[in-house]
C-alpha positions in Angstrom: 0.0 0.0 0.0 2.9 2.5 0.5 5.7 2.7 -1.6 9.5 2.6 0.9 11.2 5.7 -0.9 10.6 7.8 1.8 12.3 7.6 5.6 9.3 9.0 7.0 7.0 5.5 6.2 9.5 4.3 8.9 8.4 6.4 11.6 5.9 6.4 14.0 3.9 9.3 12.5 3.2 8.0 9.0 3.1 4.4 10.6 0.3 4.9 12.6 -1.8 6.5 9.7 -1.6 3.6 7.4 -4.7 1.7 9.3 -7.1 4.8 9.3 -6.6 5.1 6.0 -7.0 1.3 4.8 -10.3 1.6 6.8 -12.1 5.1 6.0 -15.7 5.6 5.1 -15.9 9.0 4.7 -12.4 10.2 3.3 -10.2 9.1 0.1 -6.9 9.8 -1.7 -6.7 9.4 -5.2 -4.0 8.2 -6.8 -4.6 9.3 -10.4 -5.1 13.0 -8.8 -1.7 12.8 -6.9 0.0 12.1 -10.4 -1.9 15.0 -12.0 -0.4 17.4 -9.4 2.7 16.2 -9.6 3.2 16.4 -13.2 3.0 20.3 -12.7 4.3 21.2 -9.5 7.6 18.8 -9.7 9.2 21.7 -11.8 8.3 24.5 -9.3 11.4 25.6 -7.4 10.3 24.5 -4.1 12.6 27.7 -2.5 12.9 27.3 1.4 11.0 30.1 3.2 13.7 32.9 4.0 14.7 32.4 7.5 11.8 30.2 8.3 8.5 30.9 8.6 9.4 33.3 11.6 11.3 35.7 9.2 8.7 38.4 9.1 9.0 39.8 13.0 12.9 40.0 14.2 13.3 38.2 18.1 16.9 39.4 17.8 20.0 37.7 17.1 20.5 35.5 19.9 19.4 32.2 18.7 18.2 31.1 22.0 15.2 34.2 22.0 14.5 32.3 18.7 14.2 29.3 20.0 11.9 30.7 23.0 9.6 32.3 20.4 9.1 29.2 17.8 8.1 26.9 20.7 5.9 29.9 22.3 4.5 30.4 19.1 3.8 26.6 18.7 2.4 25.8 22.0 -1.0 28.3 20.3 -1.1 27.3 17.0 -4.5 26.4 17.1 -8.1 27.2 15.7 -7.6 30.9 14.4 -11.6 30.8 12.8 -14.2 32.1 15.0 -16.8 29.1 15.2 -20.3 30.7 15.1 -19.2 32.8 11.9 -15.9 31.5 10.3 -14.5 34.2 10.4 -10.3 34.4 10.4 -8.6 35.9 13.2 -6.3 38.9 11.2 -4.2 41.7 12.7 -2.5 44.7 11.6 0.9 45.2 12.7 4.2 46.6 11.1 1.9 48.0 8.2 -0.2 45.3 6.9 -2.7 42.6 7.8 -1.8 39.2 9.2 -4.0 36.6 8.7 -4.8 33.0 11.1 -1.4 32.2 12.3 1.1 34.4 11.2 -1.3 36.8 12.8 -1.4 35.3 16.4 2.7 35.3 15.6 2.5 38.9 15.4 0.3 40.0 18.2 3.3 37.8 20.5 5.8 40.1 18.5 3.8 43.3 19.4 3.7 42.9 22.9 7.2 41.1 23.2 8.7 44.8 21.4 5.8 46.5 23.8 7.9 44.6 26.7 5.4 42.4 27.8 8.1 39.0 28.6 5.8 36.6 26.9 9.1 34.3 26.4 9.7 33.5 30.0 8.0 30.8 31.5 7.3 32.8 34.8 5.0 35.4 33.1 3.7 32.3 31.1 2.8 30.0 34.4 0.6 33.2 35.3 -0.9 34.3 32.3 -4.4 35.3 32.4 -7.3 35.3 29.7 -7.3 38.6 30.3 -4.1 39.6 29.1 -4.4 37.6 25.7 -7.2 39.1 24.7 -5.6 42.0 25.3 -2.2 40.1 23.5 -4.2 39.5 20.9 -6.2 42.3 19.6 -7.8 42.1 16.1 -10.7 41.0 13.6 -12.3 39.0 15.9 -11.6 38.0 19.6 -9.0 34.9 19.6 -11.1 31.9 19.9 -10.3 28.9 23.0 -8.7 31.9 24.8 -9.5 29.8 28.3 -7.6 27.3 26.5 -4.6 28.7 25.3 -4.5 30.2 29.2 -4.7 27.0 30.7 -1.5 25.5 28.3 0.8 28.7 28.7 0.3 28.1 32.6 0.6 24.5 32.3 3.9 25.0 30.1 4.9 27.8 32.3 5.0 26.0 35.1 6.7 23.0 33.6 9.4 25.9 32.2 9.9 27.3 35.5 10.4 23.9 37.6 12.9 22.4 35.0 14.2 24.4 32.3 14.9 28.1 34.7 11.7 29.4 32.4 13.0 29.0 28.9 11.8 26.5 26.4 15.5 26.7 24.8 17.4 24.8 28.6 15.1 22.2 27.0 16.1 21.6 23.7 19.4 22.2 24.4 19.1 19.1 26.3 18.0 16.6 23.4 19.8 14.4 21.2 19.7 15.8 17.9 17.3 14.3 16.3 13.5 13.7 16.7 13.9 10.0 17.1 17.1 9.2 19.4 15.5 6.1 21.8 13.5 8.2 23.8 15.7 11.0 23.5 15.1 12.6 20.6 13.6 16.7 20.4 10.1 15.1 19.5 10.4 12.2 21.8 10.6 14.0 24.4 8.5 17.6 23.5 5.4 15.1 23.7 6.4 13.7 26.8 7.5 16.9 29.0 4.8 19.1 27.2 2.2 17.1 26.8 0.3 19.9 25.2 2.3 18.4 22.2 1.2 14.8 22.2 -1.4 15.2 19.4 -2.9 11.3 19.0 -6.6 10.2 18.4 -7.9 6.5 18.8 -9.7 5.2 15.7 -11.4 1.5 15.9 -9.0 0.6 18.4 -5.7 1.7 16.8 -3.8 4.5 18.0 -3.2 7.3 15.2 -0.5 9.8 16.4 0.0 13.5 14.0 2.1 15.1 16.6 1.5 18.3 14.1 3.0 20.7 16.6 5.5 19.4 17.5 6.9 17.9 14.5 6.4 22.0 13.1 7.9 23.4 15.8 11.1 21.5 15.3 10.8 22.2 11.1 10.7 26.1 12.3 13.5 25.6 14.6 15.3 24.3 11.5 14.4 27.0 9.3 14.6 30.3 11.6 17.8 28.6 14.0 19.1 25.7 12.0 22.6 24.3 12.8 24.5 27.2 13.0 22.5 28.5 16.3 23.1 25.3 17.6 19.7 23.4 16.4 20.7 19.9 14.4 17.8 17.7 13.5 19.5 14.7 12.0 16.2 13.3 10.6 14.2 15.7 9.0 13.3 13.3 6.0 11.2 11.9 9.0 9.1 14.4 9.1 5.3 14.2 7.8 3.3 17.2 7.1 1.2 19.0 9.9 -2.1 17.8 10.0 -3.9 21.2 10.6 -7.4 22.8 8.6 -5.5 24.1 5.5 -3.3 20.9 3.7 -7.0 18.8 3.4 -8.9 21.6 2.2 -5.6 22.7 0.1 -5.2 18.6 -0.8 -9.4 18.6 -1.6 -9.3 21.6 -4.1 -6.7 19.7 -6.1 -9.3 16.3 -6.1 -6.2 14.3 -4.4 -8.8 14.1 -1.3 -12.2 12.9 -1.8 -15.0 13.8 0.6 -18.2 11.5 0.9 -21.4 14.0 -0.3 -22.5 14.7 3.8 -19.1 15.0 4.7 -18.3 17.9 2.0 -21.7 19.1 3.0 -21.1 19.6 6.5 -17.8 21.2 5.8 -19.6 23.7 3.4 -21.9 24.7 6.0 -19.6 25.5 8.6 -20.7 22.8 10.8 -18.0 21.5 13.3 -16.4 18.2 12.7 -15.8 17.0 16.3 -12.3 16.0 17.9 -11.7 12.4 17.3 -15.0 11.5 15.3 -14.0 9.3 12.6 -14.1 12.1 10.2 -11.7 14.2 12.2 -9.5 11.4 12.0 -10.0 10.2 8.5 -9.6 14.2 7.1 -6.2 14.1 9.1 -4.9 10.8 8.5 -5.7 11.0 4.4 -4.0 14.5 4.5 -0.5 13.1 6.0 -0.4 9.8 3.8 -1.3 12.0 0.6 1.0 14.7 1.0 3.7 11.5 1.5 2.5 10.0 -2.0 2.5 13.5 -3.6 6.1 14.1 -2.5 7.2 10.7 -3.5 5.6 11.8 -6.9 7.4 15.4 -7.1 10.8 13.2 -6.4 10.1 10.8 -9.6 10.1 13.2 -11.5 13.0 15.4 -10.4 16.7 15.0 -9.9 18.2 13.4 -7.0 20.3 16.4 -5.9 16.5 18.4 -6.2 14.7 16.1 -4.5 12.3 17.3 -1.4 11.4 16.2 2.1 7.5 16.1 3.2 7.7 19.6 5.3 8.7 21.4 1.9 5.6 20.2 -0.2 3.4 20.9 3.3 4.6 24.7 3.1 4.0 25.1 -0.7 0.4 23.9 0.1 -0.1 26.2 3.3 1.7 29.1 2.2 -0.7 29.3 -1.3 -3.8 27.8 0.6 -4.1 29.2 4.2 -6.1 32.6 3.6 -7.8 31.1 1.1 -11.3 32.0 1.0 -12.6 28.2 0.8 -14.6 26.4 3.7 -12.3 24.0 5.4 -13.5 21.7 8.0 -13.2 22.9 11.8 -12.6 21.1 15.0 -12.8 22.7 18.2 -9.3 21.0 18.8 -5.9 22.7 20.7 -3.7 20.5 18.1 -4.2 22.4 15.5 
């Protein structure tokens, strides 16, 4: 069923999909369609986002206020539409709009320049609801702002008790890698964070997407990479991130097929609930089809062009995620 050219069908992420996808009802990848897309978008030139997807707001140039401000800004990467109206949370900030999650990103810049210390894990252990909504001021108030509260104090604390407050103590402490026997970065991010351990249970098998975690460490990467002192040794284990924006992205381009009520629902704005099969189903399709689609791009490219998962994830998002297209939404912190 999958094809072995990839490292990541090894690892425990794309693994664990394999089942959901052998069984779903309401969800499909199609093959022919994969093939389709590939045949055009192999010959795009698949450049790496400038300094990572954090190169729009400057955290200054020592690599470890980086580090702090990727894994602040992944620990609320979550549900950025309002749910009664689907609305997308946008700001304005250094002279233009921000839209869903390079929004949120910038309202943690604003008040980190304003001198707000959002980076240090004692602020963060006490962190009100209050003061983000305040934080984040724009279109519409910040949906699940009790729960991004509750995970900033949870990780706060967490900071404060073994890391002296800062998330980069922590990952300066890892094996480099995200798989090292139980101490690689991702290993261990799920474990000590467990805000970060992003699994559903679907007829009895465990499915794990660990989105946010596996897209913290591809910003770290990206905006740090090894000359700040972050190696990941096995990024061609990386999936995509299983968030709102790769399915709908994946379903525009027919390589995911929604049943009729399904794609009805979604139109209508209804919400898809956390670990219903359909939840699952959207994600799992949208990890093991961005997989195939890579594999695709790679057959018909060069060896020394040849991409990882995380690239093809960004070319969808960065085209996809203000389109103005219903996607389905899950009242979910993992995304």
């Amino acid at each position: 069923m999958k094809p072995q050219h990839l490292p990541a069908w090894d690892r425990p992420v794309l693994q664990s999909v394999v089942a959901a996808v052998r069984d779903s009802r309401h969800v499909a990848t199609n093959p022919a369609a994969v093939e389709r897309v590939a045949e055009w978008m192999a010959y795009e030139p698949f450049s790496p986002p400038q300094g990572g997807p954090e190169a729009p707001f400057d955290w200054g140039r020592e690599p470890d206020g980086v580090i702090d401000a990727v894994m602040l800004k992944a620990s609320l990467d979550f549900a950025f539409t309002d749910f009664a109206t689907g609305a997308k949370f946008e700001t304005e900030y250094l002279g233009r709009m921000w839209s869903d999650s390079e929004a949120m990103y910038g309202c943690l810049h604003r008040a980190w320049s304003a001198g707000v210390p959002v980076l240090d894990g004692e602020y963060l252990a006490g962190v009100a609801v209050d003061d983000l909504d305040r934080i984040f001021a724009g279109s519409v108030t910040m949906p699940m702002l009790d729960d991004r509260a509750a995970i900033l104090n949870d990780i706060g604390a967490a900071l404060v008790d073994r890391y002296q407050g800062r998330f980069h103590r922590f990952l300066r402490g890892c094996a480099p890698a995200m798989y090292a026997g139980g101490e690689g970065l991702l290993e261990r991010l799920v474990i000590e964070f467990p805000r970060f351990d992003d699994h559903s249970e679907y007829h009895g098998e465990t499915v794990v997407f660990h989105k946010l975690a596996q897209l913290a460490l591809w910003s770290l990467h990206l905006s740090v990479g090894p000359g700040g002192g972050v190696v990941i040794g096995d990024l061609d284990g990386m999936t995509a991130f299983a968030d709102y924006v790769v399915p709908m992205a994946l379903e525009l381009m027919q390589v995911l097929e929604y049943t009729e009520q399904l794609e009805g629902r979604i139109a209508a704005g209804e919400v898809v609930p956390r670990d219903s099969d359909e939840e699952i189903e959207i994600r799992a399709h949208s990890l093991y089809a961005t997989a195939l689609l890579t594999e695709a791009i790679n057959r018909r490219r060069s060896p020394e062009r040849a991409l990882i998962i995380p690239q093809v994830d960004y070319r969808l998002w960065s085209t996809y995620h203000a389109a103005a297209h219903p996607h389905h939404l899950t009242r979910t912190v993992m995304y």
